[in-house]
VODO-22412 format. One record per residue (C-alpha): residue in one letter; x, y, z. Coordinates in steps of 0.1 Angstrom, whole numbers, plus 5000, padded with zeros to 4 digits. Each point is the difference from the previous one (the first is absolute). Layout:
REM residues N
AXYZ ...
REM end
This chain:
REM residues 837
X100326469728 X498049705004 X500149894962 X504250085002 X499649765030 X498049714982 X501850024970 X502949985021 X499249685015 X501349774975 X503750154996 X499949995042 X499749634998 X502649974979 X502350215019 X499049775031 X500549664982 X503550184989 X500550095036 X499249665011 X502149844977 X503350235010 X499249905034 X500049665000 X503349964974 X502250225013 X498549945041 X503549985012 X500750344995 X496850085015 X502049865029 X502750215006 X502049764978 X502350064969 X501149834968 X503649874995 X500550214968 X503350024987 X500050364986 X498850175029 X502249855027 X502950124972 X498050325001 X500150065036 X503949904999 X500250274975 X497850295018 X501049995035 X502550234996 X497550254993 X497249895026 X502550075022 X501250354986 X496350095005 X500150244975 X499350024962 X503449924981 X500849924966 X503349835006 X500549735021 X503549895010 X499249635011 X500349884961 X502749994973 X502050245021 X497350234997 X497150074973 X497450184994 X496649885023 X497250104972 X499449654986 X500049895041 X498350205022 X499150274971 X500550375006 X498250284984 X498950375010 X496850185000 X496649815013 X498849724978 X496449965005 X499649694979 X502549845022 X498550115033 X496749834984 X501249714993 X502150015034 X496350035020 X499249704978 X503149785011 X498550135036 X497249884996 X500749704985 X502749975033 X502349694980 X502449994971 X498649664991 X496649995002 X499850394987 X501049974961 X497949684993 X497050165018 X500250314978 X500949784969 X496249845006 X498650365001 X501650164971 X499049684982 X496349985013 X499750344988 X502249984964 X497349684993 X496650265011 X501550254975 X500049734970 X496649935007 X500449725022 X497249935023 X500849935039 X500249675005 X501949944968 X502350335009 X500749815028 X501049674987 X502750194978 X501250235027 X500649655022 X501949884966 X501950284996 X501350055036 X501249655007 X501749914969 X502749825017 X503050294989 X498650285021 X500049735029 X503349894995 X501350324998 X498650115033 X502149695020 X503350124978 X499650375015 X499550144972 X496850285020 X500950284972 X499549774972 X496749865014 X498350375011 X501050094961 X498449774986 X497050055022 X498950304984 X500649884962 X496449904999 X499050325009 X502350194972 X498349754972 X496350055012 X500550424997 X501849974966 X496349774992 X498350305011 X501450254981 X500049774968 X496049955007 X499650375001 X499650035038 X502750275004 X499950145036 X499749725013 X502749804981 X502350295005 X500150015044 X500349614998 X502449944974 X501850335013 X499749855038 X501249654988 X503050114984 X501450235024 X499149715028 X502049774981 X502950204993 X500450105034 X500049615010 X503850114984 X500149644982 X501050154967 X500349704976 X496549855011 X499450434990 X501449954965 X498149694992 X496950175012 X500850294973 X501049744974 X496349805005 X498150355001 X502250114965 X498649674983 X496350055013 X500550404987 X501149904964 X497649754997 X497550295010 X501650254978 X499849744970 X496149925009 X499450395003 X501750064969 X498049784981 X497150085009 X500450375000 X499950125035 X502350234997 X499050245027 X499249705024 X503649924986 X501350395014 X498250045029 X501149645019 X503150034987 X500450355019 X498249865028 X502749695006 X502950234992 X498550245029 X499749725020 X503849834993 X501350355006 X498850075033 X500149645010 X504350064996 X499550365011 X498949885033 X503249734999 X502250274988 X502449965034 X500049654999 X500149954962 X503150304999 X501949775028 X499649724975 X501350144972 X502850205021 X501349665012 X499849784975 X502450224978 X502749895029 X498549655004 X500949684979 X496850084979 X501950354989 X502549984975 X503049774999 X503550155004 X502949794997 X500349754972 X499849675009 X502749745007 X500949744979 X498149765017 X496950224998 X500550134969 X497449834973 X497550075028 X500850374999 X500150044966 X496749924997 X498650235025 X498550314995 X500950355009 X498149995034 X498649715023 X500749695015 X501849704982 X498049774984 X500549685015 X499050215033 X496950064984 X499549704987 X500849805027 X496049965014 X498549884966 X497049825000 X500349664976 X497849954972 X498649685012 X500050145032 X497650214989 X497349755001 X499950025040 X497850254996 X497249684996 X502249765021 X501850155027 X502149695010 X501149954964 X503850095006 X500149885040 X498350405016 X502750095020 X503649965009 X499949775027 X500949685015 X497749734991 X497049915021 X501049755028 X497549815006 X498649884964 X503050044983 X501549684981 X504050224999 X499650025039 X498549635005 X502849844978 X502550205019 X499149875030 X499849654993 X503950014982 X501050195035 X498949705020 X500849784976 X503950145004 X500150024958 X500850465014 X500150105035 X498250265018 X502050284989 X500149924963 X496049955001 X499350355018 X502650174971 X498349864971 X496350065015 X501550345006 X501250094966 X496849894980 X496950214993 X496749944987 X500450324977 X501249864965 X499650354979 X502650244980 X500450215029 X503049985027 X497049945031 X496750165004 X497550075026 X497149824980 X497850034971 X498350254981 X496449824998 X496850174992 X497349745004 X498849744984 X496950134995 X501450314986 X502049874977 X496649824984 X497950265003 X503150244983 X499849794975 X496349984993 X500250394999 X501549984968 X497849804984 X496550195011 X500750375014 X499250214968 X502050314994 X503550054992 X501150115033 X500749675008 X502949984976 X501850265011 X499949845032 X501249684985 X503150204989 X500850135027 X499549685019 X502349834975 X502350284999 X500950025037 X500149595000 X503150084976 X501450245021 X500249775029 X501649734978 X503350235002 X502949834988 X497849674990 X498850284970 X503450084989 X498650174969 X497250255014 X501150055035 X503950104987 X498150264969 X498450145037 X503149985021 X501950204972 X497050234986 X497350015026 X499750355022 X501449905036 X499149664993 X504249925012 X499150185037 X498049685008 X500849635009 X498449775010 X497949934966 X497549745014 X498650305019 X498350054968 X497349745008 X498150255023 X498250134969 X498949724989 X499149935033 X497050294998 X499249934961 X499149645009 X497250025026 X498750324980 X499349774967 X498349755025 X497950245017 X499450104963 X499449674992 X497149975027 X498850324992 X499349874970 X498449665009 X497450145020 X499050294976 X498049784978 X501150154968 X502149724989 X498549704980 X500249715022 X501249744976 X502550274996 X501250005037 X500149625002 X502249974974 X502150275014 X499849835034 X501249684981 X502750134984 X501150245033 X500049675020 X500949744975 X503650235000 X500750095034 X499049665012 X501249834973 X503550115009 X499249915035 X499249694990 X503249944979 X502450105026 X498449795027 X500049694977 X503050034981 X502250285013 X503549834992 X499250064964 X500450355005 X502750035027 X503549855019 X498750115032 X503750145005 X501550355004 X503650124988 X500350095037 X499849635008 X503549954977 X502650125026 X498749815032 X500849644978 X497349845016 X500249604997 X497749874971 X498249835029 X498950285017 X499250224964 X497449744996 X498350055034 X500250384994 X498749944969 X496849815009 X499250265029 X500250294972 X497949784978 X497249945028 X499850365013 X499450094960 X497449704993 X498650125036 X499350334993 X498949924962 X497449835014 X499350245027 X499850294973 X497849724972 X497349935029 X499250385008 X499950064960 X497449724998 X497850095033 X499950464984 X499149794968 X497249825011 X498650305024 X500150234967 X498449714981 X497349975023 X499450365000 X499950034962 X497249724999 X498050105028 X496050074984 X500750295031 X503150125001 X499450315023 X499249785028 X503149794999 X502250304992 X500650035035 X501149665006 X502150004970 X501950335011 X500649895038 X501149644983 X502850144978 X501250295029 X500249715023 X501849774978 X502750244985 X500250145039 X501049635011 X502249954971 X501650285004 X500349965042 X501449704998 X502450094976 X501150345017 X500049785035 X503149804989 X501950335002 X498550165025 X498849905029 X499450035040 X503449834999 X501950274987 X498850215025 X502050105035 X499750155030 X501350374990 X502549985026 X501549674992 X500450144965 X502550315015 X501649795019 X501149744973 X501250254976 X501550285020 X500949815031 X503550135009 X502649774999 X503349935016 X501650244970 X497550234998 X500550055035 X503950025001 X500050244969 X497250255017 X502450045032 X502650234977 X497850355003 X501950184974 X498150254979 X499949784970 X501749704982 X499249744982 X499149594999 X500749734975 X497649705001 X502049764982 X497049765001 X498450084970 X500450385000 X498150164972 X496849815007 X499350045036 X498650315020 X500549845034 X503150195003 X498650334992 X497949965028 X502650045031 X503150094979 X501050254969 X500649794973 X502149904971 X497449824986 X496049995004 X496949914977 X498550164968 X500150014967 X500050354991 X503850065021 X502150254982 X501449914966 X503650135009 X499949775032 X498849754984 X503250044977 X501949995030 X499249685010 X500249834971 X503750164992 X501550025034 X497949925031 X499249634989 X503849934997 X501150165034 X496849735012 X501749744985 X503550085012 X498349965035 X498249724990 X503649824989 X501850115031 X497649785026 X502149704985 X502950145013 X499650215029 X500049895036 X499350275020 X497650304987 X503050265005 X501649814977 X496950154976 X501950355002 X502949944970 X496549904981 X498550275005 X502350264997 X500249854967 X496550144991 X499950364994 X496250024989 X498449855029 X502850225023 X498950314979 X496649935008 X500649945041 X499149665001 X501449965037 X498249665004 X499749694983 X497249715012 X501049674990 X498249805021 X496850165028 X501349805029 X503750074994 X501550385008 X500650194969 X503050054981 X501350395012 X501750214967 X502750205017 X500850134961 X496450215000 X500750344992 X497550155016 X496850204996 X502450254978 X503550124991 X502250234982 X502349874973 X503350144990 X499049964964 X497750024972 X499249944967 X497450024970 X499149744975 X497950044964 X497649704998 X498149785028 X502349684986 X503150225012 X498950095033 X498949665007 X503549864985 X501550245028 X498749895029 X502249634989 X503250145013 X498950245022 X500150145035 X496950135010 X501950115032 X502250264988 X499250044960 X496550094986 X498649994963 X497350184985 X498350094969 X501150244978 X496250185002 X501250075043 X503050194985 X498450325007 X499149935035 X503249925010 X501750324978 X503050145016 X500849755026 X503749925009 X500149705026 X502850055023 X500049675017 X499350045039 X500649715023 X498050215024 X497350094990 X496049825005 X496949994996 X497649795022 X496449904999 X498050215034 X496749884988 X498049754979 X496550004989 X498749874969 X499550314982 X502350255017 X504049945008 X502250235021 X504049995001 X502850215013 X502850104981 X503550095008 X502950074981 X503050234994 X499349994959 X496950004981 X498949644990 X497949754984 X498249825021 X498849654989 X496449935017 X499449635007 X496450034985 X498549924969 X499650314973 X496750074987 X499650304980 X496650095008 X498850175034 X503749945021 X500650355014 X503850085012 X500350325023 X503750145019 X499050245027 X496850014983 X501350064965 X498949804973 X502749804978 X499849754974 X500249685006 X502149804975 X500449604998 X503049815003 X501249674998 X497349864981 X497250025027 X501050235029 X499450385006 X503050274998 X499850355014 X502850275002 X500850125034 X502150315008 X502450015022 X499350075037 X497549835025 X496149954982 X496849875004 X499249784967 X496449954998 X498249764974 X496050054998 X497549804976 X497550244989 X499049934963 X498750304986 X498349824971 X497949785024 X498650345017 X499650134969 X497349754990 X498449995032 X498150354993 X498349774967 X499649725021 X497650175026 X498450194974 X498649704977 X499949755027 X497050265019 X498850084966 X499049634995 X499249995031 X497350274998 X498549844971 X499549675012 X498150225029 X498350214976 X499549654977 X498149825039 X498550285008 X497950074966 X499349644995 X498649955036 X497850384988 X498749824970 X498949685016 X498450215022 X497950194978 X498949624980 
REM end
């Protein structure tokens, strides 16, 4: 136990200096404090409906009229033990900001030990790799799922090196752990460029294996990794299932109306299944954008107003203000509409930048790192770079849009970058590795380190001395504000100084990791300055990449946790007039920007709501009907006086009646707007009838009346077999009870009926029961739910109980303890051996 404990000693330091570090960045949250993050304030808008359920649901009611919760809250049967592991993890970790970057240095610190690294330069890598500026930025946007998925990445590539270096148990628990950890983060495009990256590293592994005639090193890894990927997704199964189930209903399933006129060259060029292309697109990364990966400021960093106090766009504003050449007001509108962002993208939270250093050092891999490993890394480094460029690479990224497995599920291109993102640092630790072995020629090296340096800071150099050769300094989003030509030119020369800044910034750290590597090269004793050398470049690329990561966050974006609640979900005067009607259910329009906010779902159901995997048929709806009845509304505040003059409006607006939108916010301080034309939680109709193709049905619902006439697909013939309406003004059926996941009515009527549910049909898991009987469920009227009800007095009971999620959860339990057990088994016998040494 002693010699477990010595050798132990270095990787404890490191864990301490890691420690240390998470301490001291993220200290706020040490404090009880919390990050403004976009995401997860939409995120609690979106779950609260469920925290306050308090039980496991996988439909939530507070969204879209209703939808399913598994890409929210998740649901799933059975135990999953990775989950819980990584649960006791979050635990421990006790914060959602701090906790992903902290595991991020781990994974990495122990990826860089597996290729041979030695400590101090493991460390340097893992410091590198954790505070590239994306997996920052994305921690301030919200975006915890993405940021704990990419934490275990690391870990996935150092057990796929350990089964391709013939180290098979081991390689199998950690690449087997690592996958199933990073699958149940549930971010499933960061997922599918993780496959993608460890399908390039296997070909390239394949090819070697094949060449050199390995062919049972070949077999036996190869079933080793496919052991691994299947019970990695075995132990996902629920989750994964819930995936899949949803997104053949979402707007990543299949399309099924043909487009518009308007839309129709855009449809015709989509595929089968997925999301349109410009919605994919619409996040691509620019190709000279690209070069912020060595100069973080070289399109502006972020979206934001330009610095106050050293800006020459604010200074020249102020002085024409006094002046009286604008007044007051015209001075805070232009400052207000200008950002220091000039890139191809609509706005953006910052840069993706991965060191100075790193970029050098990358480079310099390639030019002394023997082996061909490297240029399968290059590849992939080059062919994930392409991917981000989206729509910037008309030619390859449309051939992968059209052709490319599941490659149309995803948006958000840029995302892309994270790969490079670990490929990067890895060639630099490479690079070092390489440096201090002492089997390269040293004339060798200094050339190398010429060229490595004369390149990166070479461009460095350009753009901070000349960078109007290159670029305007101006964005096509700049076009529409018509800014005067005077204040272009001010905007102009502020873009132009934070590039030249930062060019210099990025060509002085190049030049200082230059000479520390050029001392170390010449040294007559190199072992003694080795030291010296390592703890210069980890402090360097630490600063650099600090400083860098400070600009987007920082103790400033941190609050008081209360003050956070309190701004976003602070009732207002609305809120609180709308939350005095304690009927079962109804529903709320926001009309302030309604499919983009989750602040509503959080006291009210909603029309509306936040996410990007809503259901494809809703989605339909409000592009073909709900955005006109908005617009209708919007028209009528020109002419109305008084908001019951709103009621001819509305009446006028079958979908949003159909759906019980019983309240409309215009304004938070101002009452709502009361719809008197709801029809209620559910109806009968005197009528009914079928169409043959989605374009009908949705044709239909033009010139109908949701209120007394239904249409349905031909497919719900069956269901409704038999059934004579004889029109009853009597009869009813009301709402008793509401939860998210179970709905109770009562039924009365002298005939049998259809009853037209004011909820949104999903065909898996929605249970319908009379008197405890089962009966189908049919949909109706695009979007809603249909059930046949005898005549007589009856309780009508809805239940969501998906069989195929509990299905799965009998696999999930079983794989997830299985790995489990053999990361146990995998601790337990390595602690034996280590032991017996």
């Amino acid at each position: 136990m002693k010699n477990i404990f010595r050798s132990s000693l270095p990787h404890i330091g490191v864990f301490v200096v890691f420690i240390a570090l998470i301490l001291v960045y993220f200290y706020p949250a040490f404090e009880g404090k919390v990050l403004q993050q976009g995401d997860v304030t939409q995120f609690q808008g979106m779950v609260h409906e469920l925290e306050e359920y308090g039980k496991p649901s996988g439909w939530t009611g507070s969204m879209f009229s209703g939808m399913p919760s598994y890409h929210i809250s998740g649901f799933s049967s059975g135990t999953d033990f990775v989950w819980e592991f990584k649960h006791y993890i979050l635990e421990t970790v006790q914060s959602q900001t701090a906790g992903p970057v902290l595991i991020l240095l781990i994974t990495s610190y122990i990826l860089f030990l597996v290729i041979g690294a030695p400590v101090w330069l493991s460390l340097l890598g893992a410091i590198a790799m954790a505070f590239s500026s994306y997996n920052i930025i994305i921690i301030v946007a919200g975006h915890i799922t993405k940021a704990w998925a990419l934490s275990f990445v690391p870990l996935i590539i150092a057990g796929l090196y350990l089964v391709f270096k013939r180290k098979y148990p081991a390689g199998l628990i950690i690449f087997t752990l690592a996958l199933a950890l990073e699958i149940t983060s549930n971010h499933l495009q960061i997922s599918y460029y993780t496959a993608i990256l460890c399908a390039i590293l296997f070909v390239g592994f394949f090819i070697s294996c094949i060449k050199d005639k390995k062919f049972k090193h070949l077999g036996l890894s190869s079933g080793i990794l496919a052991a691994g990927v299947l019970l990695a997704v075995a132990s996902n199964f629920s989750s994964l299932y819930t995936n899949y189930e949803s997104g053949l209903e979402s707007m990543r399933g299949k399309a099924e109306l043909t487009p518009l006129k308007a839309d129709a060259g855009q449809a015709q060029s989509r595929p089968a299944e997925g999301l349109d292309k410009d919605y994919v697109f619409s996040w691509s990364y620019g190709k000279a954008e690209t070069f912020t990966f060595l100069i973080p400021n070289l399109m502006g960093g972020a979206s934001q107003l330009f610095n106050e106090e050293d800006s020459e766009t604010y200074k020249v504003l102020i002085e024409r203000s006094r002046s009286g050449q604008i007044t007051g007001e015209e001075a805070n509108q232009l400052f207000s509409r200008a950002r220091e962002y000039w890139g191809d993208k609509q706005f953006t939270s910052g840069p993706v930048y991965f060191g100075a250093i790193i970029c050098f050092l990358f480079l310099l891999a390639f030019l002394i790192v023997p082996g061909k490993s490297k240029w399968w890394l290059l590849g992939a480094t080059v062919f994930f770079i392409f991917l981000a460029w989206g729509r910037n690479l008309a030619w390859f990224n449309d051939f992968m849009y059209y052709h490319f497995p599941l490659y149309s599920k995803f948006r958000t291109v840029e995302m892309a970058l994270v790969i490079p993102g670990f490929i990067f640092p890895i060639m630099a630790v490479l690079a070092l590795k390489e440096l201090i072995s002492g089997k390269s020629d040293r004339k060798k090296i200094e050339k190398a380190l010429l060229w490595a340096g004369g390149i990166t800071g070479g461009i460095c150099f350009i753009f901070w001395i000349v960078p109007e050769m290159f670029f305007d300094f101006q964005s096509s989003f700049d076009l529409p504000n018509k800014f005067p030509d005077w204040y272009t030119e001010c905007m102009i020369k502020d873009r132009k100084a934070l590039l030249q800044g930062d060019a210099l910034r990025s060509l002085v750290f190049i030049l200082l990791a230059m000479a520390l590597v050029f001392w170390y090269i010449r040294a007559k004793n190199r072992g003694k300055i080795l030291k010296y050398v390592m703890i210069g470049l980890t402090v360097l690329i630490l600063v650099d990449m600090w400083q860098v990561d400070r600009r987007y966050l920082s103790s400033g974006n941190f609050l008081k946790s209360k003050d956070t609640a309190k701004q976003s979900f602070s009732k207002t005067p609305v809120d609180e007039a709308i939350l005095n009607d304690k009927s079962v259910s109804y529903r709320v329009l926001n009309l302030m920007n309604p499919f983009q906010e989750a602040r509503t779902s959080y006291f009210h159901k909603s029309i509306g709501g936040y996410h990007a995997a809503k259901l494809g048929r809703y989605q339909d709806l409000i592009d073909r009907r709900i955005t006109k009845e908005i617009g209708s509304i919007y028209s009528a505040f020109s002419t109305v006086k008084t908001l019951d003059d709103f009621d001819p409006v509305l009446s006028d607006c079958p979908t949003l009646n159909m759906l019980n939108t019983k309240y409309v916010i215009f304004d938070n301080n101002q009452p709502p707007i009361v719809n008197p034309n709801v029809y209620g939680n559910a109806w009968f109709v005197d009528s009914y009838r079928f169409v043959n193709t989605p374009d009908e049905e949705m044709t239909a619902l033009e010139n109908l009346n949701p209120r007394t006439e239904a249409v349905l697909d031909q497919k719900f013939a069956e269901n409704l077999k038999g059934l004579q309406i004889i029109p009853d003004s009597l009869a009813s059926i009301v709402m008793t009870s509401y939860a998210p996941d179970i709905l109770e009515y009562k039924s009365s009527s002298q005939q049998d009926g259809l009853a037209i549910l004011s909820e949104v049909y999903y065909p898996y898991g929605w249970k319908a029961y009379i008197d405890g009987q089962r009966v189908p469920i049919s949909r109706a009227d695009w979007v809603l739910r249909a059930v046949v009800v005898p005549a007589g007095e009856h309780q009508v009971k809805l239940v969501f109980d998906p069989d195929g999620v509990k299905a799965c959860g009998v696999v999930t339990t079983t794989a997830s303890a299985l790995i489990m057990l053999m990361l146990i088994g995998g601790v337990v016998f390595y602690l034996w051996r280590k032991s017996k040494q």
